[in-house]
Residue frames relative to the residue before (quaternion, step in Angstrom):
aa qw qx qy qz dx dy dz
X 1.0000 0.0000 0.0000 0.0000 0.00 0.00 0.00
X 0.4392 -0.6933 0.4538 0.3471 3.70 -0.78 0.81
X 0.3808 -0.5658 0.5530 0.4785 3.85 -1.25 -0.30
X 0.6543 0.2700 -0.5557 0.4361 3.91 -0.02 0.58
X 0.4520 0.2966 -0.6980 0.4695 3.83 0.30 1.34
X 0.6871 0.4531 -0.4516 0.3445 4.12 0.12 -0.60
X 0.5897 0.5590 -0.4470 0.3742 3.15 1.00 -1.28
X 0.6390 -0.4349 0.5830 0.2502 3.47 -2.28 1.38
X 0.5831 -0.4684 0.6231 0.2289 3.21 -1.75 0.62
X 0.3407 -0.7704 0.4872 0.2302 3.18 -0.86 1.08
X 0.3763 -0.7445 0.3836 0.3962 3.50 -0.52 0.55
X 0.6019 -0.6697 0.3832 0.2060 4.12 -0.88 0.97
X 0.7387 -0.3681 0.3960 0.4026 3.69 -0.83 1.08
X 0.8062 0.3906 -0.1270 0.4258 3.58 -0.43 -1.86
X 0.5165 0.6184 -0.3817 0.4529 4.06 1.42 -1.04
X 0.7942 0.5226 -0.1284 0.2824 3.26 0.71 -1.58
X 0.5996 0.6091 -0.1412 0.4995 3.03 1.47 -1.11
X 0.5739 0.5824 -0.2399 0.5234 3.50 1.06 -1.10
X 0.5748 0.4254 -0.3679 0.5944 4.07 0.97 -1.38
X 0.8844 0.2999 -0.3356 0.1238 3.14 -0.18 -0.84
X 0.4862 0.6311 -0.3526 0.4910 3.31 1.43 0.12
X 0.6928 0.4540 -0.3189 0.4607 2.96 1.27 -0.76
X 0.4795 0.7369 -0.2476 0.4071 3.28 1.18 0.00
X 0.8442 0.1430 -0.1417 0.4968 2.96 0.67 -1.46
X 0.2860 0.6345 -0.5550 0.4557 3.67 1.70 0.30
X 0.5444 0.5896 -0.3943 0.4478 3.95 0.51 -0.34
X 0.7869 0.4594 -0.1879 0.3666 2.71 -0.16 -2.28
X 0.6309 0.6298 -0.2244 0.3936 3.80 1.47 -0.83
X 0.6659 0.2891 -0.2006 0.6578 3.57 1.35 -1.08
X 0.3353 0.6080 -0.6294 0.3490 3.98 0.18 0.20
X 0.6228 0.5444 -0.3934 0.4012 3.50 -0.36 -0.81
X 0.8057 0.3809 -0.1650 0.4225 3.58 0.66 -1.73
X 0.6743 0.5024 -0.2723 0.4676 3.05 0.95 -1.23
X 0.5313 0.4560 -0.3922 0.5966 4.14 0.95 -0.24
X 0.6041 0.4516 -0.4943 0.4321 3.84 0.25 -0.66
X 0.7348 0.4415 -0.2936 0.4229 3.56 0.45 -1.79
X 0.6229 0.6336 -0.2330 0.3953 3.73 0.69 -1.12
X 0.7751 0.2407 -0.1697 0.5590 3.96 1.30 -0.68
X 0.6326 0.4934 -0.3491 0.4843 3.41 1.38 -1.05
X 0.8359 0.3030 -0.0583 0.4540 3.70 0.34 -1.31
X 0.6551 0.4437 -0.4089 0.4548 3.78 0.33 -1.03
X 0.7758 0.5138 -0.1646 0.3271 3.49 0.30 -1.35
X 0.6488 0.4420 -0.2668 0.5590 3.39 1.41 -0.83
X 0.7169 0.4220 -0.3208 0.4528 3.67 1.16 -0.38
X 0.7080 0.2768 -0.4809 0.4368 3.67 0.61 0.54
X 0.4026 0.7329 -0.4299 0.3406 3.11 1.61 0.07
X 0.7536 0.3646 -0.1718 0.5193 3.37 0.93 -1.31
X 0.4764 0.5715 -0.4913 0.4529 3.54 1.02 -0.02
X 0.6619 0.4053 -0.3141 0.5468 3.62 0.83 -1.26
X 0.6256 0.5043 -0.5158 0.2971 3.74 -0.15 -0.86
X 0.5600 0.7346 -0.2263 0.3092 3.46 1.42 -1.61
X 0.6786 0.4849 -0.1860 0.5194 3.91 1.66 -0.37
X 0.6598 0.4453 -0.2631 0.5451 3.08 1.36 -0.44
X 0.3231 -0.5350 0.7369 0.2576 3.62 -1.65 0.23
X 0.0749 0.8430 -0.5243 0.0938 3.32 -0.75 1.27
X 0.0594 0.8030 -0.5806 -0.1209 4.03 -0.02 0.29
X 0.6700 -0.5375 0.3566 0.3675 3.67 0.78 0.89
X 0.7915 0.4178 -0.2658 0.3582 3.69 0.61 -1.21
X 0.6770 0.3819 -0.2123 0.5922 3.60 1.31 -0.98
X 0.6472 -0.3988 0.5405 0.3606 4.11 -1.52 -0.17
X 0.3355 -0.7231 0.5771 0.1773 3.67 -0.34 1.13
X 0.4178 -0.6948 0.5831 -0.0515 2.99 -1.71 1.64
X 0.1252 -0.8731 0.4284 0.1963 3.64 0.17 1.12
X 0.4541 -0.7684 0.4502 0.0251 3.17 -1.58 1.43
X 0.3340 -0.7604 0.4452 0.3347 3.14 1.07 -1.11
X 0.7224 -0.3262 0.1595 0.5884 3.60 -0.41 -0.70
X 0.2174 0.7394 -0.5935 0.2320 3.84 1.38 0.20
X 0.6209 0.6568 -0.2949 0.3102 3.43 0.28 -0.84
X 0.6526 0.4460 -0.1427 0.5958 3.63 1.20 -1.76
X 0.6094 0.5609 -0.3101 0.4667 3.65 0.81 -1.31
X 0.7050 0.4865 -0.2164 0.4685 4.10 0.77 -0.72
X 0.6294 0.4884 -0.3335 0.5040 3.39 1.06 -1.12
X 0.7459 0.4002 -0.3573 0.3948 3.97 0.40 -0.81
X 0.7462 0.3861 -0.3371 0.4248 3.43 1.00 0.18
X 0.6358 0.5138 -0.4126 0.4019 3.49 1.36 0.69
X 0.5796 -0.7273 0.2740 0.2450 2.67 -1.14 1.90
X 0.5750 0.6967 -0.2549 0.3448 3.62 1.74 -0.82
X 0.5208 0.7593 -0.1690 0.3517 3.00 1.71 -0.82
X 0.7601 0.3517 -0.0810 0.5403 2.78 0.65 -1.77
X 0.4500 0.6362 -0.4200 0.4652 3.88 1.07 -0.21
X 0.5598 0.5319 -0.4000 0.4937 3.80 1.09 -1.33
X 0.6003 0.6282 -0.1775 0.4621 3.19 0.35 -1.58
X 0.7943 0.2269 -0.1741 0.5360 3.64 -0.39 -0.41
X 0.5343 0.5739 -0.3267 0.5276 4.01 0.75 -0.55
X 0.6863 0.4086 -0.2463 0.5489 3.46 0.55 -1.62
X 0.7967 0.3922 -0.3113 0.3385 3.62 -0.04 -1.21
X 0.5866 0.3955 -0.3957 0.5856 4.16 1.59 -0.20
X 0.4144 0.4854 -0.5739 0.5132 4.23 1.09 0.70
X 0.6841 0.3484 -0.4125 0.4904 3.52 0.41 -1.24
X 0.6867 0.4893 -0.4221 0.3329 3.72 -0.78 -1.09
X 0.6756 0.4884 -0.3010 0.4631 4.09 1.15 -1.09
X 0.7761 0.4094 -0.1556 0.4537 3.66 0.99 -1.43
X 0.6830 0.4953 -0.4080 0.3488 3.55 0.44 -1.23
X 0.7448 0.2881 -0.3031 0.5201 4.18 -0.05 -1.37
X 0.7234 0.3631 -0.4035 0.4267 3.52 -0.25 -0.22
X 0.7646 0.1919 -0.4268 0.4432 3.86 0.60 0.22
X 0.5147 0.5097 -0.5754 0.3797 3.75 0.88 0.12
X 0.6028 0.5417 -0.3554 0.4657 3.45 0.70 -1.15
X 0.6179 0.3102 -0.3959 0.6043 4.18 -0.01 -0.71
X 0.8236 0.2723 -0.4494 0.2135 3.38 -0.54 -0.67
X 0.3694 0.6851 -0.4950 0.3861 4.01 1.58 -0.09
X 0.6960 0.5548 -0.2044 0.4074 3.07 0.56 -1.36
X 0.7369 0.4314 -0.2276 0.4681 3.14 0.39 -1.18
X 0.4788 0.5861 -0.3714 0.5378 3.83 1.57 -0.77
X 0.7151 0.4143 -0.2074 0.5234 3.99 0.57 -1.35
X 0.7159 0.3985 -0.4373 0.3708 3.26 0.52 -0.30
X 0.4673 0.6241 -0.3224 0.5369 3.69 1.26 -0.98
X 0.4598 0.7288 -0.3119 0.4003 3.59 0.61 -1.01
X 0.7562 0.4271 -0.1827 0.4609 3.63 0.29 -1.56
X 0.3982 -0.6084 0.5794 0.3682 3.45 -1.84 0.22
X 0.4941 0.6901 -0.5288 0.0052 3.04 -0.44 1.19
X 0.6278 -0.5732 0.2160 0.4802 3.77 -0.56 0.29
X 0.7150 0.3974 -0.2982 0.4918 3.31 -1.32 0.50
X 0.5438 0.5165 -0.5367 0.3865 3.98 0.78 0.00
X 0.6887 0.4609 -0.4646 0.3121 3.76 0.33 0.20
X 0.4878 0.4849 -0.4585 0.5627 3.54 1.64 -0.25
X 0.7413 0.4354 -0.4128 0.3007 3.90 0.00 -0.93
X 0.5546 0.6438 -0.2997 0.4337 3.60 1.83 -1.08
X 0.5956 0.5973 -0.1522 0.5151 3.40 1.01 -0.97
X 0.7164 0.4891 -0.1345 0.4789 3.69 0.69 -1.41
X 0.7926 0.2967 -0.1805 0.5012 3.45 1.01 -0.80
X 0.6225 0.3937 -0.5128 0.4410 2.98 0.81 0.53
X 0.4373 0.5951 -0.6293 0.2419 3.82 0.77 -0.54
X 0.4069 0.7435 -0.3936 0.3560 3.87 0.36 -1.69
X 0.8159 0.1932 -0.1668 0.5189 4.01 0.20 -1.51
X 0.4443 0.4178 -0.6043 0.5127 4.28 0.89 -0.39
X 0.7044 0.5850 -0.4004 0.0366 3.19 -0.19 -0.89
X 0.4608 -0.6663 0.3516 0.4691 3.96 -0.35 0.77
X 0.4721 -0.6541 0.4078 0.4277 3.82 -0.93 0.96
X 0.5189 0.6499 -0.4841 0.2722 3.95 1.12 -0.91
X 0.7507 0.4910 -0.2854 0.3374 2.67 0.66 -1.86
X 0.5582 0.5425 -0.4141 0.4718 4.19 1.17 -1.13
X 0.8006 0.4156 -0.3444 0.2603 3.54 0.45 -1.10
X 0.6632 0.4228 -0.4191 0.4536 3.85 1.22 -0.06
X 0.2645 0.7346 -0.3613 0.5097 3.50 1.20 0.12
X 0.8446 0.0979 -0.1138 0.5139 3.05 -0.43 -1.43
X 0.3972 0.6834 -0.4526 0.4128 4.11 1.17 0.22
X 0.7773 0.3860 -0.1152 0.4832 3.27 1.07 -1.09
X 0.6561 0.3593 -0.3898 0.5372 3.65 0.90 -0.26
X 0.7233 0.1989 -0.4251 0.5066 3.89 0.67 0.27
X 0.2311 0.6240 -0.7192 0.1999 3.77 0.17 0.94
X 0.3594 -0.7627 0.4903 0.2208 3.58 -0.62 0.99
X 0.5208 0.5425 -0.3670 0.5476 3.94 1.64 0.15
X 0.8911 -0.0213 0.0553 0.4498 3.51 0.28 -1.32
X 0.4527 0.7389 -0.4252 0.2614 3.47 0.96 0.03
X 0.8120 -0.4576 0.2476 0.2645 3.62 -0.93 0.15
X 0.5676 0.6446 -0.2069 0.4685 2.84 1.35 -1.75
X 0.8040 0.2528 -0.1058 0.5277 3.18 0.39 -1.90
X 0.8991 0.0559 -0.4342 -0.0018 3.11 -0.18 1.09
X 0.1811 0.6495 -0.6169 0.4060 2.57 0.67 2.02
X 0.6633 0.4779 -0.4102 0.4040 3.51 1.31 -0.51
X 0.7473 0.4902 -0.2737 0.3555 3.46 1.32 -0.12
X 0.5647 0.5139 -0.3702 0.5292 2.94 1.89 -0.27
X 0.6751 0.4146 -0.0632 0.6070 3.84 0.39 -0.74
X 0.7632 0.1078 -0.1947 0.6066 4.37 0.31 -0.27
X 0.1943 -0.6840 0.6603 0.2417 3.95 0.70 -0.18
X 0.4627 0.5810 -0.5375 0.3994 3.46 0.60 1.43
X 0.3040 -0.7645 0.5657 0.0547 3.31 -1.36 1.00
X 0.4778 -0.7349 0.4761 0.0697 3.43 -0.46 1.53
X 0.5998 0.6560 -0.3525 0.2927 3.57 0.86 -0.62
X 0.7289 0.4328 -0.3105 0.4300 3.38 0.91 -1.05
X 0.5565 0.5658 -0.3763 0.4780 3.86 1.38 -0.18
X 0.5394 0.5070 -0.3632 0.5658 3.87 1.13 -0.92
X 0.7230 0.4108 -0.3506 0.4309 3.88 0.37 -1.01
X 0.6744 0.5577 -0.3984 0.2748 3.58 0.56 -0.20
X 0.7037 -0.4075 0.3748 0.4453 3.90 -1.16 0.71
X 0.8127 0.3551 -0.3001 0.3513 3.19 -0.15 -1.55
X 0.4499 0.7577 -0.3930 0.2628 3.52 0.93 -1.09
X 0.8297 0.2388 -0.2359 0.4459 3.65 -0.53 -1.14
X 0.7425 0.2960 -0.4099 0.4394 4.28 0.57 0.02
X 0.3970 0.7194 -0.2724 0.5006 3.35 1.45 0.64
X 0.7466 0.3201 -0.2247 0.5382 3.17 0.91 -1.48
X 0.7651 0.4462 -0.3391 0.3171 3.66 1.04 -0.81
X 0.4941 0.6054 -0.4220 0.4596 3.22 1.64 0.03
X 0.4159 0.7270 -0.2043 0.5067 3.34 1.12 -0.55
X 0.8119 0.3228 -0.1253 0.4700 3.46 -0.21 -1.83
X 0.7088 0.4764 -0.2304 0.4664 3.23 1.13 -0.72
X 0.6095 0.5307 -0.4120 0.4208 3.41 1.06 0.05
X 0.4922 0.6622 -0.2679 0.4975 3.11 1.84 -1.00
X 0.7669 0.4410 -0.2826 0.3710 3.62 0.56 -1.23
X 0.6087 0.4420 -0.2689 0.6015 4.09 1.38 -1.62
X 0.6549 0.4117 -0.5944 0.2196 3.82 -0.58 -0.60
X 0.4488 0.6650 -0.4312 0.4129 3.76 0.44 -0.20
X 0.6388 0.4560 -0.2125 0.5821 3.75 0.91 -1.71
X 0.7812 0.5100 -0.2461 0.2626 3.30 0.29 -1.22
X 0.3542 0.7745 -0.3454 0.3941 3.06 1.97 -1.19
X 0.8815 0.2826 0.0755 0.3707 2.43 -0.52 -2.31
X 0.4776 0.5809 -0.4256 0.5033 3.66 1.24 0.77
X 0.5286 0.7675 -0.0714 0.3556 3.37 1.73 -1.11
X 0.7367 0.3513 0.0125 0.5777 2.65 1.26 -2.44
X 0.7266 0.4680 -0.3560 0.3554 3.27 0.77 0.12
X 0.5190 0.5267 -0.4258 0.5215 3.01 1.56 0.26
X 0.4694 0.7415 -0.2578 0.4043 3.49 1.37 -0.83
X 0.6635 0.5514 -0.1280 0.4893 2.92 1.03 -1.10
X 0.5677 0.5504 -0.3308 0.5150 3.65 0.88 -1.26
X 0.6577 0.6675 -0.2674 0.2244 3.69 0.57 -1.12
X 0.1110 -0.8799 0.3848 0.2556 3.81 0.80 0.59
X 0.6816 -0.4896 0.4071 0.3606 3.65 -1.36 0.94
X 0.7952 0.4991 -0.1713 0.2988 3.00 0.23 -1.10
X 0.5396 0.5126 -0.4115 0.5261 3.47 1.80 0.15
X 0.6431 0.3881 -0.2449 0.6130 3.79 1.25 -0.30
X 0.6402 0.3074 -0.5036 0.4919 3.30 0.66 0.47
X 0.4538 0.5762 -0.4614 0.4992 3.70 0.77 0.49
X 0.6578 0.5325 -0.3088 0.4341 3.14 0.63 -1.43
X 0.7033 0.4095 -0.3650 0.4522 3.63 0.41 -1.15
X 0.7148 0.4023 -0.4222 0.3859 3.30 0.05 -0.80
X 0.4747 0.5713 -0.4378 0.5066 4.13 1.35 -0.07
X 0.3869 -0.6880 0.4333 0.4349 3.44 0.84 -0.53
X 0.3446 0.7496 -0.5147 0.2333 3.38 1.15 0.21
X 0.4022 -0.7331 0.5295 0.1432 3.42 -1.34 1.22
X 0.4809 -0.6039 0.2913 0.5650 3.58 -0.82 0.18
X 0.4528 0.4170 -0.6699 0.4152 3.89 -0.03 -0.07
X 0.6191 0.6153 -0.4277 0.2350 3.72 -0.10 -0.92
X 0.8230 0.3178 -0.1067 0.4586 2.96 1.23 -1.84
X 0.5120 0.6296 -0.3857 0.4389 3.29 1.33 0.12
X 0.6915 0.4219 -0.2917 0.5086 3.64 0.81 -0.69
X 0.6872 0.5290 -0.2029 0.4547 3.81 0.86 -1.54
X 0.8044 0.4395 0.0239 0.3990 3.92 1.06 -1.33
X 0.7694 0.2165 -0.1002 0.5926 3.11 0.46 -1.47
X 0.6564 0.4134 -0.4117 0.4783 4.57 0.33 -0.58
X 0.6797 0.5529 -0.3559 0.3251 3.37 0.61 -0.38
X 0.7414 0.3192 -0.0708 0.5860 3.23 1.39 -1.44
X 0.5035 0.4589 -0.4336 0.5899 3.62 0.98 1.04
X 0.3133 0.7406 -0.5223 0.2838 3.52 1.15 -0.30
X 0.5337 0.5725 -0.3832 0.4904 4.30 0.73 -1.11
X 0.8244 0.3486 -0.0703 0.4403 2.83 -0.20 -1.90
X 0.6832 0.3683 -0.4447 0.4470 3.96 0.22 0.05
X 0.3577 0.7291 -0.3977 0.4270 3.65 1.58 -0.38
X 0.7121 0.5060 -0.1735 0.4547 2.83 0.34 -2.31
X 0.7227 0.4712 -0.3036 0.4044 3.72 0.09 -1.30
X 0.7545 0.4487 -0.2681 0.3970 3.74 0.50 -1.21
X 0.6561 0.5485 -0.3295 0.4001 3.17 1.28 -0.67
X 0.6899 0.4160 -0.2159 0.5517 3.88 1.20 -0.86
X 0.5104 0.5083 -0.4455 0.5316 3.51 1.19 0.14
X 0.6120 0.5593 -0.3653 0.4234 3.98 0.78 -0.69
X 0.5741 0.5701 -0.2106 0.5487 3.33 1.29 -1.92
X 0.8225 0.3102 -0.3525 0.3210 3.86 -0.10 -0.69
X 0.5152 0.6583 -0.2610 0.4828 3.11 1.52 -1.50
X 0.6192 0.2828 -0.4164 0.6026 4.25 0.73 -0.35
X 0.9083 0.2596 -0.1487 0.2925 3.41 0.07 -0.37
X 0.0675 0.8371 -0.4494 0.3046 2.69 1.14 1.95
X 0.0848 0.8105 -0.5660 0.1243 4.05 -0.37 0.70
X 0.9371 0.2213 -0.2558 0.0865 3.30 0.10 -1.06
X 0.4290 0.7085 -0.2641 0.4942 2.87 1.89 0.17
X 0.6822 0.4542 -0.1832 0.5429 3.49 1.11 -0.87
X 0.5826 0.4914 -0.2916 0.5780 4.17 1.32 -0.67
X 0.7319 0.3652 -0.2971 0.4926 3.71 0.93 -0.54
X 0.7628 0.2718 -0.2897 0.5102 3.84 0.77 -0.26
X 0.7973 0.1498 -0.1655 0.5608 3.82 0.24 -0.53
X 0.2874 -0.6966 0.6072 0.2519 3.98 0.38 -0.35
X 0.5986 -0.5781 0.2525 0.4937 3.47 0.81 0.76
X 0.5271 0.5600 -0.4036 0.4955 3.47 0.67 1.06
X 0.6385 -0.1248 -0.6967 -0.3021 1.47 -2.43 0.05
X 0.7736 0.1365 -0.3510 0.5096 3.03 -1.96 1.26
X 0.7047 -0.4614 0.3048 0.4446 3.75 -0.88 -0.26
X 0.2585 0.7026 -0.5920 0.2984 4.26 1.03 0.71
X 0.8466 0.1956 -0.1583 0.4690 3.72 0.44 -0.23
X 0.4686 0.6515 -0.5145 0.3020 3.46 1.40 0.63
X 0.2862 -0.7624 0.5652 0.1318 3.66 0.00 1.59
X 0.5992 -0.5093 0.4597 0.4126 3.18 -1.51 -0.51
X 0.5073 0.7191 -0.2563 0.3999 3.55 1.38 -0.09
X 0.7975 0.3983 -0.0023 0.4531 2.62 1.18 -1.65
X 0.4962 0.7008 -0.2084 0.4683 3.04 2.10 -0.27
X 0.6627 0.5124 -0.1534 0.5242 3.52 1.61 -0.66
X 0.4191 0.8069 -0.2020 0.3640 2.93 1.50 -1.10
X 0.8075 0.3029 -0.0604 0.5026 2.83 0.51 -2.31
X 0.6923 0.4123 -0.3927 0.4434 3.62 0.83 -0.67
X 0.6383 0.5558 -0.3726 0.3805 3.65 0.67 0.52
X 0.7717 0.2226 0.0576 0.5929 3.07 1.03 -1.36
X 0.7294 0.3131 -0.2742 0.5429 3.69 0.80 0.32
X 0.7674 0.0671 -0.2302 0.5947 4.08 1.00 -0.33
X 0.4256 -0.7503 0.4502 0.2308 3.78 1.39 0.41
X 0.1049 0.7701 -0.5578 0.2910 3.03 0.94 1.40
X 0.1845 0.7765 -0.5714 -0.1911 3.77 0.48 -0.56
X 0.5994 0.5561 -0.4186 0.3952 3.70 0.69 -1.01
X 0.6884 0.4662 -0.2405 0.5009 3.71 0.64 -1.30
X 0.6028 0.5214 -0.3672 0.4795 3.92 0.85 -0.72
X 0.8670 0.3263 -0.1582 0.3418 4.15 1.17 -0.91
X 0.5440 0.5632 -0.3800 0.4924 2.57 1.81 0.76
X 0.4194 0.4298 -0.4106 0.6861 3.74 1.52 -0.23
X 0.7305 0.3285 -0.4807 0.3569 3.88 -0.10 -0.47
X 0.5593 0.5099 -0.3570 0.5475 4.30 1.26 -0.20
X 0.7032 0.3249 -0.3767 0.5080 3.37 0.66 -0.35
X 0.6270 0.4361 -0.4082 0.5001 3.92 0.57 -0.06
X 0.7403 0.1607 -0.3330 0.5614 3.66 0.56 0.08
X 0.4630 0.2883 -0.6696 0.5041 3.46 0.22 1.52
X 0.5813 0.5626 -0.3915 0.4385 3.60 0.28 -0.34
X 0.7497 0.3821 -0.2305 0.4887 3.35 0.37 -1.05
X 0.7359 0.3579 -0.3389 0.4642 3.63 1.17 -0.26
X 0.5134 0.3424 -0.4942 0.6124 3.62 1.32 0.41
X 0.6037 0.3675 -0.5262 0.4729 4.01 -0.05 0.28
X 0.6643 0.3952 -0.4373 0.4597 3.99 0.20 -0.66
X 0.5638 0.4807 -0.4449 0.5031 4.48 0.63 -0.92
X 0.8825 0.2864 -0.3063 0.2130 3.19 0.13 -0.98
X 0.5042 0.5866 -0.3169 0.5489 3.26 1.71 -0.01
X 0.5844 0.5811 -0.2833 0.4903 3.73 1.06 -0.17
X 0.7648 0.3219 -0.1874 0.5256 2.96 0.76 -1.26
X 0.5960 0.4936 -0.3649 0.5177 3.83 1.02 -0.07
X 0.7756 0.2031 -0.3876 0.4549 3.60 0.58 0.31
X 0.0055 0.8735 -0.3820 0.3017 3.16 1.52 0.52
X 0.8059 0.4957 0.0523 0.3194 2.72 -0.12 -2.25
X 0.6676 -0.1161 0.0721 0.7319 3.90 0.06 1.73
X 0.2819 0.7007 -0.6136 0.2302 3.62 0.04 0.49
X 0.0479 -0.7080 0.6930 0.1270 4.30 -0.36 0.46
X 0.1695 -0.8073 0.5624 -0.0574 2.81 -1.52 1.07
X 0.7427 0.3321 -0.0526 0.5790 2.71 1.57 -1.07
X 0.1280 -0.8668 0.4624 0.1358 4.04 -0.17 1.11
X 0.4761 0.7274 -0.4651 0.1668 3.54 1.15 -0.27
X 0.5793 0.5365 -0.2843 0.5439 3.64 1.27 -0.59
């Protein structure tokens, strides 16, 4: 028998080419897939495990089991986070997706000056939240801040009794924060805006369709993705509010600004709970993954993606 019947099949030009792409298609996501793999994978079964143990950080953790979960549903402090966080969402989320649509449709137009305001509203979100949150600490000091006194010099009005009120301080940060994300959101907006071909609103006009018409029939429908996207990272941040609320009220006063964020926080880093701190932090990312399914699967439904047809 000869050796070019034994001899291996050589492997083919196109065989080779294919490894090596596949290769460096690797060599390309490494980077990320270590970030996600040390920053996130690891820290999430970490805290899942820590979550069984009774740990204060200083002594060798004593394992509990679900003792941990079994405590958390019966503090009263808990649920308060909870309910705090969920009257942030109900204050911040519709009142800044809605402004920032607008403000997306308005940007939208040819008119002058939309690259200074485009440009202007977003600075507000680069901006570090500490640095927004002692800022805006100091223009509502009801003694010396700004606010109050122009309202007293010019309204002979005194800010103090509003600052002193309950509702006030999860108000203002729902608020400040709307002030700080509509920018992001904007320009999260206009780019969906943007996806939207001309030529479906030139139909429309020539339908005689007005712009309420096309706004309700055209543009909410085909933004459906992109409001998905937005409502869905507005939920995700809106639980995992901290730094704005640790720099102006310190979850106070009294428990009006104890978020759920800020609620872990303290049982970690102030009573060195850590076990009790990673089990509210497992139960906020099951939550947040039964709030993102069901928000997925509700815009789901007649969703268009595709405009080329």
């Amino acid at each position: 028998m000869s050796d070019t019947a034994t001899a291996p099949p050589r492997r083919s030009y196109f065989s080779r080419r294919k490894t090596h792409q596949a290769v460096a298609g690797f060599l390309f996501i490494l980077p990320a897939m270590t970030g996600f793999i040390v920053f996130l994978f690891i820290p999430t079964v970490a805290a899942f495990l820590i979550s069984l143990f009774e740990w204060n950080v200083s002594t060798p953790p004593v394992f509990r089991g679900v003792e941990n979960y079994t405590t958390l549903f019966r503090d009263k402090l808990y649920w308060n986070a909870i309910w705090v966080t969920l009257q942030y969402i109900v204050y911040h989320i519709p009142a800044s997706l809605i402004l920032a649509f607008f403000m997306a449709v308005a940007m939208k137009q040819k008119i002058k000056g939309t690259s200074f305001f485009r440009t202007a509203f977003i600075v507000p979100w680069i901006t570090t939240p500490v640095i927004i949150s002692f800022i805006w600490k100091w223009l509502l000091d009801p003694n010396f801040g700004v606010i109050n006194y122009f309202t007293r010099t010019f309204l002979r009005f005194n800010i103090a009794p509003i600052v002193a009120a309950n509702w006030f301080p999860m108000v203002s940060i729902a608020v400040i924060n709307m002030w700080v994300f509509c920018g992001y959101h904007m320009l999260v907006f206009t780019a969906g805006l943007g996806n939207i071909p001309e030529t479906i609103y030139e139909a429309a006009t020539i339908d005689n369709a007005n712009a309420a018409q096309q706004m309700w029939r055209i543009t909410l429908p085909l933004m459906r993705p992109t409001i998905m996207f937005a409502l869905i990272t507005s939920v995700i941040g809106s639980f995992q509010i901290f730094d704005l609320i640790f720099g102006m009220y310190q979850g106070g006063p009294g428990d009006l600004t104890r978020v759920y964020y800020f609620y872990i926080y303290q049982n970690a880093f102030a009573f060195y709970k850590m076990g009790y701190a990673c089990a509210m932090a497992v139960i906020l990312f099951v939550i947040l993954v039964v709030c993102t399914v069901i928000q997925y699967l509700g815009f789901q439904r007649n969703m268009i993606t595709d405009f080329s047809s």
